[in-house]
Backbone as a chain_set.jsonl record, in Angstrom:
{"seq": "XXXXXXXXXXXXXXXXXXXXXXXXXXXXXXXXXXXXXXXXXXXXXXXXXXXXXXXXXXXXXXXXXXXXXXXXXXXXXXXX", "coords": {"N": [[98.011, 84.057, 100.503], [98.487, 84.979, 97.061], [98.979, 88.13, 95.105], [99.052, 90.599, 92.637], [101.076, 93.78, 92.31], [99.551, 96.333, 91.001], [100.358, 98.986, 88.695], [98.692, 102.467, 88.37], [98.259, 104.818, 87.275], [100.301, 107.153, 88.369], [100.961, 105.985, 90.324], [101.471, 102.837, 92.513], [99.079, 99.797, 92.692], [97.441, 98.04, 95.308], [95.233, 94.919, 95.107], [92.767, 94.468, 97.227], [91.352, 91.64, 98.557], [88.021, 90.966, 98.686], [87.572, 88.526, 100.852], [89.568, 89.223, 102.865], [88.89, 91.944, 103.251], [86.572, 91.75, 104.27], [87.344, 90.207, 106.753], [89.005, 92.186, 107.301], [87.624, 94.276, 108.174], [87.353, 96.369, 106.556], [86.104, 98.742, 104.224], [85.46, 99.823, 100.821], [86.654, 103.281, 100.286], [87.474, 103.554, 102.898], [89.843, 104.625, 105.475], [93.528, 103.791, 105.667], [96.603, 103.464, 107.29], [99.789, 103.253, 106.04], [102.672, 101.791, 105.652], [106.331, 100.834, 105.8], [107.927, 98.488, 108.08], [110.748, 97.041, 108.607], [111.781, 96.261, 106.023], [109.009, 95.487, 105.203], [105.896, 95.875, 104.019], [102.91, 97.476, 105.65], [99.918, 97.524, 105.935], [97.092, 99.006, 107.884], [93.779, 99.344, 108.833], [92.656, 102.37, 109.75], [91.003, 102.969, 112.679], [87.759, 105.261, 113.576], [87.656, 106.837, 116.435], [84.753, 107.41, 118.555], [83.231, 108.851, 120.892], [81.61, 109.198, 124.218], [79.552, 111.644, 125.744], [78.558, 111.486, 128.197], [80.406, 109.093, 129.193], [82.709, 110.02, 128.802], [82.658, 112.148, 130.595], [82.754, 110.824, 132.88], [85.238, 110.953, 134.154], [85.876, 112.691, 134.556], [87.411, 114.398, 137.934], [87.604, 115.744, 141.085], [89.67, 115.726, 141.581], [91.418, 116.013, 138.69], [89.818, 118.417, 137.937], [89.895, 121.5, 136.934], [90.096, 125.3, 137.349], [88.649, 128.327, 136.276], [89.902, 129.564, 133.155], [92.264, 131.959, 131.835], [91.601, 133.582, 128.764], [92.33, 136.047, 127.879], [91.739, 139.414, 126.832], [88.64, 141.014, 126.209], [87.689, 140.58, 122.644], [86.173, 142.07, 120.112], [82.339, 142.059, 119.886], [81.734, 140.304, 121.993], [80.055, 138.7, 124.526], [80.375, 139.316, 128.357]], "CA": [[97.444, 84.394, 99.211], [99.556, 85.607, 96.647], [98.133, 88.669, 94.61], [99.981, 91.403, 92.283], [100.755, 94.893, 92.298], [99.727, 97.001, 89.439], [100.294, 100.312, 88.167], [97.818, 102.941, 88.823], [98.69, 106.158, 87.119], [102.098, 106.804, 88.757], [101.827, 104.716, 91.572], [100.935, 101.341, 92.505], [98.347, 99.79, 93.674], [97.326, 96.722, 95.636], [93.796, 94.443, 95.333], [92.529, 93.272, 98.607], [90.567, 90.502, 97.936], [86.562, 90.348, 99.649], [87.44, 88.307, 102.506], [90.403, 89.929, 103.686], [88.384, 93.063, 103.096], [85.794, 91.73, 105.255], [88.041, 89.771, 107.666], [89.809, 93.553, 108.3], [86.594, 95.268, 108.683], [87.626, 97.856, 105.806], [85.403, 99.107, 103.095], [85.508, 101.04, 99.925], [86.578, 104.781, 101.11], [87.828, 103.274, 104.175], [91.305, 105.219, 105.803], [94.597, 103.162, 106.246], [97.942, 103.712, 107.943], [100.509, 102.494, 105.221], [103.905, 101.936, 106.445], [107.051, 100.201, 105.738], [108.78, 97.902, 108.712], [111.718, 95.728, 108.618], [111.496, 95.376, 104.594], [107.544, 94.695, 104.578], [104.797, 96.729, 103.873], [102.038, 96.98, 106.423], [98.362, 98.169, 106.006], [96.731, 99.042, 109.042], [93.158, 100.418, 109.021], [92.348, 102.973, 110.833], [89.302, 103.178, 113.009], [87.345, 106.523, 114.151], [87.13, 106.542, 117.836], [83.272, 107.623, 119.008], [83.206, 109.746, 122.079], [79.864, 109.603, 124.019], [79.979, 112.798, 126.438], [78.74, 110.522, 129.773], [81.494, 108.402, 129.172], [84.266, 111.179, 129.588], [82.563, 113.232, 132.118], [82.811, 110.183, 133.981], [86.616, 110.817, 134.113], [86.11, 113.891, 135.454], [86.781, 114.067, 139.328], [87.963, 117.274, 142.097], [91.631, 115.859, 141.578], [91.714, 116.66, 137.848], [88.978, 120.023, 137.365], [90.617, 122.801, 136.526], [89.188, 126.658, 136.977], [88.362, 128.932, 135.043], [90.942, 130.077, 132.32], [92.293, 133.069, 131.385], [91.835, 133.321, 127.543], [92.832, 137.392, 127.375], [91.104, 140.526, 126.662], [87.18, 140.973, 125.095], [87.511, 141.286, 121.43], [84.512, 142.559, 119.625], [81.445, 142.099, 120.839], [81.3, 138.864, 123.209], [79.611, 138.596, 125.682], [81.191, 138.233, 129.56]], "C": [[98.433, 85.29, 98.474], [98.417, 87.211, 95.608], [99.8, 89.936, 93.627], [99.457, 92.861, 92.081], [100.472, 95.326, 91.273], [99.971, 98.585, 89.242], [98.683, 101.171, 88.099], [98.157, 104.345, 88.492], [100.413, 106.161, 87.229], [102.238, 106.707, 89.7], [101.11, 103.727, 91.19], [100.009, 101.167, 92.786], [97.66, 98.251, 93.799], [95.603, 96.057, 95.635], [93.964, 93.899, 96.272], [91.076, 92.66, 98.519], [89.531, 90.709, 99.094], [86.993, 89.981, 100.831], [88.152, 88.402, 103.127], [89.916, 91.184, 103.675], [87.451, 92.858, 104.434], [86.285, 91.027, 106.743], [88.713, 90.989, 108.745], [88.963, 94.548, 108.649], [86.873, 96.607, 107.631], [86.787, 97.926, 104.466], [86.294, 99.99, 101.991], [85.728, 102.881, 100.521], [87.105, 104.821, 102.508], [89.788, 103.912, 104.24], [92.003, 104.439, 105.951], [95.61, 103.709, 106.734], [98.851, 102.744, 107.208], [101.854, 102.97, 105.459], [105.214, 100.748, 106.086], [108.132, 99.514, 107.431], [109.395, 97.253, 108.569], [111.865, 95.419, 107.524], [109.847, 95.079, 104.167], [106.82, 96.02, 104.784], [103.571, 96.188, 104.601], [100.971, 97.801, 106.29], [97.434, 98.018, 106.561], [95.024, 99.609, 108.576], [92.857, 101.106, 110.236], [91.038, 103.369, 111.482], [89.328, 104.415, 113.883], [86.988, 106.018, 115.623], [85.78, 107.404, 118.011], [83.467, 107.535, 120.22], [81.614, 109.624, 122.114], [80.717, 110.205, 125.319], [79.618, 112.281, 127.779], [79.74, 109.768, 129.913], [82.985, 109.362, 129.699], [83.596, 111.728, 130.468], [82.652, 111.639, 133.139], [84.456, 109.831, 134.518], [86.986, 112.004, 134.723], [86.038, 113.624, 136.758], [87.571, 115.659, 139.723], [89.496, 116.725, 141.7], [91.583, 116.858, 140.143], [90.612, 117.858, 137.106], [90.06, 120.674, 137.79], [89.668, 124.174, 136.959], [89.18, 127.025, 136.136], [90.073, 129.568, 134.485], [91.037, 131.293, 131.868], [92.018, 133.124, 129.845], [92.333, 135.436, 126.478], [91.618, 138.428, 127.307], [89.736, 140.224, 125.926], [87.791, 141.595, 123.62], [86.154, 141.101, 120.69], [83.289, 142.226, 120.534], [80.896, 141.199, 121.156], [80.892, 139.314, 123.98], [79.728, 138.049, 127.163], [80.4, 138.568, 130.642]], "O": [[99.093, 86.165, 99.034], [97.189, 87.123, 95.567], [100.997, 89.996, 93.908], [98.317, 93.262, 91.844], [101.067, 94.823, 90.32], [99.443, 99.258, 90.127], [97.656, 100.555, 87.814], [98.35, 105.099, 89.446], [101.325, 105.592, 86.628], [103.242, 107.085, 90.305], [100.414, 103.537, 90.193], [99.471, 102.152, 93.291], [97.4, 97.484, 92.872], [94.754, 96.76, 96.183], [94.842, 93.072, 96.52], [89.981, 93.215, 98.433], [89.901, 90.669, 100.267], [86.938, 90.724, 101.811], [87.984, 87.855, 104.217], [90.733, 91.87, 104.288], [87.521, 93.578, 105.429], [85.657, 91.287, 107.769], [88.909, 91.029, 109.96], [89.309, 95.543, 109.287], [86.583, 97.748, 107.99], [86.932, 96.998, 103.67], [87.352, 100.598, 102.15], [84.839, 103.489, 101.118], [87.187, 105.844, 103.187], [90.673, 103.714, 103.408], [91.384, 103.654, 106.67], [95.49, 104.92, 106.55], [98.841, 101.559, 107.542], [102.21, 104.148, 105.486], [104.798, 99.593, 106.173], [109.061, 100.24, 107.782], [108.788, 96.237, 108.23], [112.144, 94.224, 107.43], [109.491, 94.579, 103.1], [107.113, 96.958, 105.526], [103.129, 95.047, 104.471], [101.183, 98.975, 106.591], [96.66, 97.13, 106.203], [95.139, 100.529, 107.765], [92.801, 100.666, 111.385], [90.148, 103.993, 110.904], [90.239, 104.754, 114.638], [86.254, 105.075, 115.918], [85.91, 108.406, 117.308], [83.809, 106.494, 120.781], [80.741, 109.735, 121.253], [81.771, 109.82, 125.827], [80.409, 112.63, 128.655], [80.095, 109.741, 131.091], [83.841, 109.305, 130.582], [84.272, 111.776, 131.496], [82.546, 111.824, 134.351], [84.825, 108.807, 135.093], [88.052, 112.306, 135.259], [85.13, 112.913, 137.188], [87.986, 116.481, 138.906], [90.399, 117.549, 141.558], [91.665, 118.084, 140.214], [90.635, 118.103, 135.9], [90.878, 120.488, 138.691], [88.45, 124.016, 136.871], [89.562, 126.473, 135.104], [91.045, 129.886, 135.17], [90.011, 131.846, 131.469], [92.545, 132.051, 129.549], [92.506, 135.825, 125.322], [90.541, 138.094, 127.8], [89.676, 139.295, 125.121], [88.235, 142.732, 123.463], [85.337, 140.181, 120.736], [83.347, 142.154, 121.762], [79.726, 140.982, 120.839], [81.248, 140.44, 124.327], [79.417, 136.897, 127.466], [80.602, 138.047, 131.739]]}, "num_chains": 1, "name": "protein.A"}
């Protein structure tokens, strides 16, 4: 598909047509990773990774726990 750039203030800017919109999974407001390789311009989106907290503790084992950490002196009034 061919499409053109246009002016946009003082930069450019590119239309991505519906069903390459919906083909790349990217919305309105949606983040990209815009990058030049080799001569071409590439526009990546970027997706939020979603952490669920059973999922990593299940990565926890006795090899990699750690103790407790030093983090320095009490300032103000924490509680130890």
């Amino acid at each position: 598909m061919q499409t053109r750039i246009q002016k946009w203030g003082n930069s450019l800017g590119l239309r991505i047509p519906r069903s390459f919109a919906a083909e790349a999974q990217v919305e309105e407001g949606a983040t990209v990773d815009l990058s030049v390789k080799n001569g071409r311009l590439l526009v990546r989106p970027l997706r939020v990774r979603k952490y669920a907290l059973k999922v990593l503790l299940r990565k926890v084992s006795r090899r990699n726990l750690h103790g407790e950490v030093a983090t320095g002196r009490v300032v103000g009034r924490e509680a130890w």
